[in-house]
Each structure stands twice: as C-alpha cells, then as structure tokens.
C-alpha positions as CSV (number, residue, x, y, z in Angstrom):
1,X,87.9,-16.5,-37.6
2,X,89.0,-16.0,-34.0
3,X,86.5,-12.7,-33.7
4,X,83.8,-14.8,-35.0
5,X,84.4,-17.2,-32.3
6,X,84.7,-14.8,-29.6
7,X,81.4,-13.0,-31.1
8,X,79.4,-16.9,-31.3
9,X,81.1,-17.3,-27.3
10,X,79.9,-13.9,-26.2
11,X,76.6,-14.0,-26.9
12,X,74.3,-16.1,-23.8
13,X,71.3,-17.7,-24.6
14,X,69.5,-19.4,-22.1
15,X,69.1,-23.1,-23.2
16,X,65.1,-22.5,-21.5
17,X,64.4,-19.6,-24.0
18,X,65.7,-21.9,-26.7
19,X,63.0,-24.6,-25.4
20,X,60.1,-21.6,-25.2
21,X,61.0,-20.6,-29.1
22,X,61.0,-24.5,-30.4
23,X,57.4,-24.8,-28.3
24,X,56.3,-21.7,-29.9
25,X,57.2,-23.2,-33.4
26,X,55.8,-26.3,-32.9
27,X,52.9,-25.2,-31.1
28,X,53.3,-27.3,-28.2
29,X,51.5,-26.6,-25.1
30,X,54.1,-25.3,-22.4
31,X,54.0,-23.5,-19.5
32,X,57.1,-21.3,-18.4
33,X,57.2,-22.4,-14.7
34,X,60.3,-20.3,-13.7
35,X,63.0,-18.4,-15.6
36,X,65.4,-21.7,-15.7
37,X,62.2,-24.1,-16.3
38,X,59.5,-25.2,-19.1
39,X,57.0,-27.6,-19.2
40,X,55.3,-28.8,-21.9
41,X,52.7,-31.4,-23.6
42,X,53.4,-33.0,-26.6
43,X,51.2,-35.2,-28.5
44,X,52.1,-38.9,-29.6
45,X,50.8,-41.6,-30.8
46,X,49.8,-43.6,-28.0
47,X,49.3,-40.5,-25.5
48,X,50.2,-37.0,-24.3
49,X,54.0,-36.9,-22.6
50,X,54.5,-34.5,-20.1
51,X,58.1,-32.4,-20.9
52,X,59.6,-30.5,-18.0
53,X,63.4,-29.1,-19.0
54,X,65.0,-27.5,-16.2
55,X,68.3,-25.7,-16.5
56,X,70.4,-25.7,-13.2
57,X,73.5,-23.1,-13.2
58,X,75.4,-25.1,-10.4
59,X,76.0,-28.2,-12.4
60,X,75.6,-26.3,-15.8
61,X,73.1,-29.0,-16.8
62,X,70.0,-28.9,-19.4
63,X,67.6,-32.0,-17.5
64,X,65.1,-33.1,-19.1
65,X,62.0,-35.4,-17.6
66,X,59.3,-36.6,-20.1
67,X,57.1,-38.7,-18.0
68,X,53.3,-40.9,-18.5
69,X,51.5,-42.1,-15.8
70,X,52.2,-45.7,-15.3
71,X,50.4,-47.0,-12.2
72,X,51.1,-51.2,-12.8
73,X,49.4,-53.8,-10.2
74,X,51.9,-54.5,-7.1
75,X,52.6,-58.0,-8.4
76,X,53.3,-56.7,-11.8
77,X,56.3,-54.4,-10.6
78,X,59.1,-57.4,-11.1
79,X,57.8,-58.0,-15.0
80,X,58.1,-54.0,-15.5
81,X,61.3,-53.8,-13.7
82,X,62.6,-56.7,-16.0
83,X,61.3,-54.6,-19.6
84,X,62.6,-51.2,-17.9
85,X,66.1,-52.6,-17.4
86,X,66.0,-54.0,-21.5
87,X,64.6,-50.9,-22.8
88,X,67.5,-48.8,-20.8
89,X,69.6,-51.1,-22.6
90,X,68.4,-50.3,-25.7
91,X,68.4,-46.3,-25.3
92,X,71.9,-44.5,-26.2
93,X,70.8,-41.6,-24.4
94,X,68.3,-41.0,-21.8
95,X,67.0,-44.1,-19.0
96,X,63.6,-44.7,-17.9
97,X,62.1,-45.2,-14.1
98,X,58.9,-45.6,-12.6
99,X,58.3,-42.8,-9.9
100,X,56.4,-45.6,-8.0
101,X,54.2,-43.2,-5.9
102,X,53.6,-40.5,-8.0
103,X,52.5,-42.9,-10.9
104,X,54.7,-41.5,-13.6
105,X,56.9,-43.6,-15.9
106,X,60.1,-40.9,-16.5
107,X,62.2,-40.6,-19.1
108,X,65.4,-38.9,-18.3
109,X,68.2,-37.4,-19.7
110,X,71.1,-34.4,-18.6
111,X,73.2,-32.4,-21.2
112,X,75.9,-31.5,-19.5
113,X,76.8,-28.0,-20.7
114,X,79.9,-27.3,-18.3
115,X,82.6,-24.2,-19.2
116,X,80.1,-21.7,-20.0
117,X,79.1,-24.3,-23.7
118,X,75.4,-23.6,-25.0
119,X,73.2,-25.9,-26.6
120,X,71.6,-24.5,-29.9
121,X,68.0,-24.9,-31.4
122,X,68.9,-28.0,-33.6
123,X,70.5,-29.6,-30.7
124,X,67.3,-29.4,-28.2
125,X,65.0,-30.0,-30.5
126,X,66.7,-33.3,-31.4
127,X,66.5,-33.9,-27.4
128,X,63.1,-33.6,-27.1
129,X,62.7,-35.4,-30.1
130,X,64.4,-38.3,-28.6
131,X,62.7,-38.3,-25.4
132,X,59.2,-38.6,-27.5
133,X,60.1,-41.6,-29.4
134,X,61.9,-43.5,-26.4
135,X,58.7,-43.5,-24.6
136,X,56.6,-44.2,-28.0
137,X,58.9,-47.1,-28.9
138,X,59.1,-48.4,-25.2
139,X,55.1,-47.8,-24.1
140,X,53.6,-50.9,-25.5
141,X,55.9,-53.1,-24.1
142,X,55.6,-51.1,-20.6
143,X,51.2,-52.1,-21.4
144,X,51.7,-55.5,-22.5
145,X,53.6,-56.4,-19.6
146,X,51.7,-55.0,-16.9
147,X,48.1,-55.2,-18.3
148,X,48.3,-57.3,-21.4
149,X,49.7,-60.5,-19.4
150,X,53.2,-61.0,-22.0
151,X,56.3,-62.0,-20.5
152,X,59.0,-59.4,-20.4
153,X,61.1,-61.2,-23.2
154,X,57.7,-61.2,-25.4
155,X,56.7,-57.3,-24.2
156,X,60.4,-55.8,-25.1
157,X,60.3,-57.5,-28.9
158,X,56.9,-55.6,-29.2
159,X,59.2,-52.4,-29.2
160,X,59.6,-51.0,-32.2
161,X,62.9,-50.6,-34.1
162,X,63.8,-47.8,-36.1
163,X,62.4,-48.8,-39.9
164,X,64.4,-48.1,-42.6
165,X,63.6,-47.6,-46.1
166,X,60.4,-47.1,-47.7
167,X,57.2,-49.4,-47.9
C-alpha cells in the first residue's frame, strides 16, 4: 500500500490540464490563456457564465471566477447588496460580488491545495458544477430585484432550492 501511495504522490498533474480535459469532454468553449489558466463558457439556463480557473503556485490555490454581467441602476445597488449578502448566506462554498465597474456579477471560490495535494477530475468538475448552479439558482433574484421592482426578501425566496424527488 505505501508504494501505491508514493506512486499516486509522485505523479503531478496540473489542476489547469485537469480543467482543459473536463472542457474537452464536455465540449465547453475554453480558451487556455496561460499554462496556470483557463477560461471558459458554459451554457445555462438563463445565460452563458464566463469560467476563468487560475492556478497560483505561491499560495498553492485552484481560484475559480464564474462571472455575468450585472450592470443594476445606481439606486438599485442597496436592494442588490441586501439579495447578495442572503444568497452568500445560503452558498456553502463559493461568495458572490458585483465588480461594480467592470459590470460582472462574480462568483468565487479557492481550493486550497497546500503541501504539494492535487485535486482530481471528479473533484473540479464538481467545482465548476457548483459555481454554474449558484449563479443559476441566485440570477433571478439578482433580476427581480434590480429590474423587476421585488423587494430583496421577495427576490431571494424566488431562488430556487434544490428539488428533491421526482414529479
């Protein structure tokens, strides 16, 4: 067992290779900007989200930024702010913000990968995953507040939960 584990240990794969094999499998758009970065489109159901995942060696961290463009009216910003802070409450992993001037809504998340540790295909896969259906659940209460004229505590009960069962 203990040359197994030194085998599985000795072997590198670069997390951003990983990413370029799951886009290749999908067939997601991407783009490999630089050896230690990736972006990519993926398709949802309300819109395209634009994935970046970087890997930075100093901090040993995958980050990953899945961003929309959100551009809300001035005097909309304190309603937003209100539904950003209850959907960050509601996400385990990962925290939205609104890149005010470049118009993006960002989701956000770092897997911390410190002492050399890998992440494997399953593991990214699930990231990305997760980033997608944060901003699918979250984007219509982000709308409704900012365009649709709802109150934050009306916007963030328009989010979906996760369904269970079958219909």
């Amino acid at each position: 067992m203990a040359s197994l584990e030194h085998y599985q240990n000795s072997i590198e794969i670069h997390p951003i290779d990983i990413v370029e094999t799951l886009a290749e499998r999908h067939a997601w758009d991407f783009d490999r900007v630089a050896d230690d970065q990736i972006a990519m489109a993926i398709e949802g159901a309300w819109r395209t989200y634009s994935i970046t995942l970087a890997w930075s060696n100093s901090d040993e961290t995958l980050r990953l930024m899945c961003s929309f463009e959100m551009d809300p009216p001035s005097e909309k910003l304190p309603f937003l702010y209100d539904v950003l802070n209850s959907a960050n409450d509601k996400c385990w992993t990962g925290a939205f913000t609104l890149w005010k001037e470049q118009g993006l809504m960002v989701f956000r998340y770092g897997l911390v990968l410190t002492g050399g540790e890998t992440a494997g295909a399953a593991q990214i896969n699930q990231l990305v995953q997760a980033a997608v259906i944060s901003c699918e659940r979250f984007y219509p209460a982000f709308q409704l507040v900012c365009w649709g004229e709802e109150p934050p505590e009306a916007a963030i009960r328009i989010a979906m939960d996760a369904a269970y069962g079958t219909a």
